[in-house]
C-alpha positions as CSV (number, residue, x, y, z in Angstrom):
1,X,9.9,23.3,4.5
2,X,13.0,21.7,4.1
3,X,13.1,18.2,1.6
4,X,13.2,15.3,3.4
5,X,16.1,13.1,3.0
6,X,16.4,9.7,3.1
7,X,18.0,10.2,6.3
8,X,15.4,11.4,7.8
9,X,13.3,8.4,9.7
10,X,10.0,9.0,10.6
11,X,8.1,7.9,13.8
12,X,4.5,7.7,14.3
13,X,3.2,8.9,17.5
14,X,-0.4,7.9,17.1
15,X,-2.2,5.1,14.6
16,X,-5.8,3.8,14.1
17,X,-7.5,1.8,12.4
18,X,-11.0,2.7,10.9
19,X,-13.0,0.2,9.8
20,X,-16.2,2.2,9.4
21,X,-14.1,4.5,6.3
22,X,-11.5,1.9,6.0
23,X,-8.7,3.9,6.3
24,X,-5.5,3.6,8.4
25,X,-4.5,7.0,10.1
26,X,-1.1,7.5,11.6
27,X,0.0,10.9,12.6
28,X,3.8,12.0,12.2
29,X,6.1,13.1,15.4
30,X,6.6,16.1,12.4
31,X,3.1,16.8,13.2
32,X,1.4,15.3,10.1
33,X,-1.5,13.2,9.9
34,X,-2.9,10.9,7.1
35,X,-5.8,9.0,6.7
36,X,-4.5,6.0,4.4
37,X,-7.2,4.4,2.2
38,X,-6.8,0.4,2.8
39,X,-7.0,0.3,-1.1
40,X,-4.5,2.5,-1.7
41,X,-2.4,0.4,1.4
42,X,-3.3,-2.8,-0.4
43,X,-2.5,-2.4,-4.3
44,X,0.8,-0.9,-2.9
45,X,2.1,-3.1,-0.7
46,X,5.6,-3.6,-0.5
47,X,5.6,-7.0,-0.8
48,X,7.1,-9.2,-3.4
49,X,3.9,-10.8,-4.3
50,X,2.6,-6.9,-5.2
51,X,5.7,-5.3,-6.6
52,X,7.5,-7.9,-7.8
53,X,11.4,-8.9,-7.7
54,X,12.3,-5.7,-9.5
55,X,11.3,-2.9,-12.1
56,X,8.3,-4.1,-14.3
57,X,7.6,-6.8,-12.5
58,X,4.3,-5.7,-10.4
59,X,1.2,-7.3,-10.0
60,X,-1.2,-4.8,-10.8
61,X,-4.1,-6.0,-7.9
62,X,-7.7,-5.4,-8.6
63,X,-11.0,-5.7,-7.1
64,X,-9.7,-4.6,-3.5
65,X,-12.0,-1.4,-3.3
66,X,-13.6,-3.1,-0.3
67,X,-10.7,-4.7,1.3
68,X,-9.9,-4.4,5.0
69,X,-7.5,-5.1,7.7
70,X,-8.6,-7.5,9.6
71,X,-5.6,-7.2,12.4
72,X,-2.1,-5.1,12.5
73,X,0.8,-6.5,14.0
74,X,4.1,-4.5,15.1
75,X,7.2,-5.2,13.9
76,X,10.0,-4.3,15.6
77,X,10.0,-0.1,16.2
78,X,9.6,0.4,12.5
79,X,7.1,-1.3,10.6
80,X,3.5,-2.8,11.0
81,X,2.2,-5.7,9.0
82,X,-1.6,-5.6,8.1
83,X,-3.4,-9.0,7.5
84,X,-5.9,-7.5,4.7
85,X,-9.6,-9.3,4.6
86,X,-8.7,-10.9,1.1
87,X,-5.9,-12.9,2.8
88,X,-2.8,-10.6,2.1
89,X,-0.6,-10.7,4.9
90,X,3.1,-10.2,3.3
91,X,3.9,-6.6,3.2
92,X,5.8,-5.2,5.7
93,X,5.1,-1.1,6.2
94,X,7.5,0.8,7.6
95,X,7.1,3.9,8.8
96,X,8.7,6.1,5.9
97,X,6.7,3.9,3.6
98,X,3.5,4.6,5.4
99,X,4.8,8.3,5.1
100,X,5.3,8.2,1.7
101,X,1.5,6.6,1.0
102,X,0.3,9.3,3.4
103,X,1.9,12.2,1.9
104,X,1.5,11.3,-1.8
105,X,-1.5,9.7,-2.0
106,X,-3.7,11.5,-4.8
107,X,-0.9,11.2,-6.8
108,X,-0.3,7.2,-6.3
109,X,-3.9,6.7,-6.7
110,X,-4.1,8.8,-10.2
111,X,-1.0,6.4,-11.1
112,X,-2.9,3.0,-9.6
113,X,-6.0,4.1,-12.0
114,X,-4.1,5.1,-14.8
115,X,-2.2,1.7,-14.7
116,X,-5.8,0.1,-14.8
117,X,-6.7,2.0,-17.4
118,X,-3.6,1.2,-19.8
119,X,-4.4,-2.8,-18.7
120,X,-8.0,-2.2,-19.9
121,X,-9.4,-3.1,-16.2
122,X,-11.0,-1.2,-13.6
123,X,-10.6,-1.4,-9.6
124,X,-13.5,-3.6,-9.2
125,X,-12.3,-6.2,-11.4
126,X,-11.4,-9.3,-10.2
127,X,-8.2,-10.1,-9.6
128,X,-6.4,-12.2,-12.2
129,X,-4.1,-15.0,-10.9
130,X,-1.0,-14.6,-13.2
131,X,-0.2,-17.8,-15.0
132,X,3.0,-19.5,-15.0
133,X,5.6,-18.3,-17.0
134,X,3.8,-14.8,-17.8
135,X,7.3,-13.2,-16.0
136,X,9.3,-14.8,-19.2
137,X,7.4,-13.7,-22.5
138,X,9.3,-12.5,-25.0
C-alpha cells in the first residue's frame, strides 16, 4: 500500500455517532473504517486549549473516560466540530485528523497513558485547571 502523503486529502463517505460504545465511526472513500473512542477524540483535540500554542505546551486532560458528544456540527467540506458532554467544544476535526486518530489509534492511546503515567495520574483523575503562569516556570 502506498504511503500516504500529505497530499493526499481524505473524505468520509459515512459517519456515526454511537452513544451506546461512545465511539465516533467514519468510514474512508479509501475503504477504511474506524470506530474512534470519544476519549481518545477528546484528550486529542486539536484545539489550543488541548495542545497548546506549540511543542510542550499540551494540556494533558484527565478524567474524560466517560465523556461524550453531545452534538456534531459540519464545517465546511472538511472538518466536524464535536460539543463533548464536559463542555469542550473548540477542536475542529478534519478529516485527515480524524484519519490519523482512526488509523493510529493503539498507538496514541499507549502514548496518552504513558504521558499519565510519567505525570503520576491516571485517566480517571480529575482534571486539573492549570494555574496562571504555569506556561512560564523556569
Amino acid at each position: 500500500m502506498p504511503a500516504s502523503t500529505s497530499s493526499d486529502h481524505r473524505v468520509p463517505v459515512a459517519l456515526t455517532v454511537h452513544q451506546q460504545s461512545r465511539a465516533l465511526e467514519i468510514a474512508f472513500d479509501d475503504g477504511r473504517v474506524f470506530r474512534i473512542p470519544f476519549e481518545l477524540m477528546r484528550v486529542y483535540s486539536p484545539s489550543a486549549e488541548v495542545q497548546g500554542h506549540g511543542p510542550g505546551q499540551e494540556t494533558l486532560q484527565t478524567g474524560k473516560r466517560d465523556v461524550v458528544i453531545d452534538a456534531i456540527e459540519p464545517v465546511g467540506h472538511y472538518a466536524v466540530k464535536p460539543t463533548f458532554s464536559d463542555g469542550h467544544d473548540t477542536g475542529l476535526f478534519t478529516w485527515d485528523y480524524l484519519y490519523r486518530l482512526g488509523s493510529q489509534q493503539d498507538e496514541l492511546f499507549a502514548q496518552y497513558l504513558e504521558r499519565l503515567a510519567a505525570a503520576g495520574l491516571d485517566r480517571d483523575a480529575e482534571m486539573v485547571k492549570p494555574t496562571g503562569g504555569a506556561c512560564h516556570s523556569h
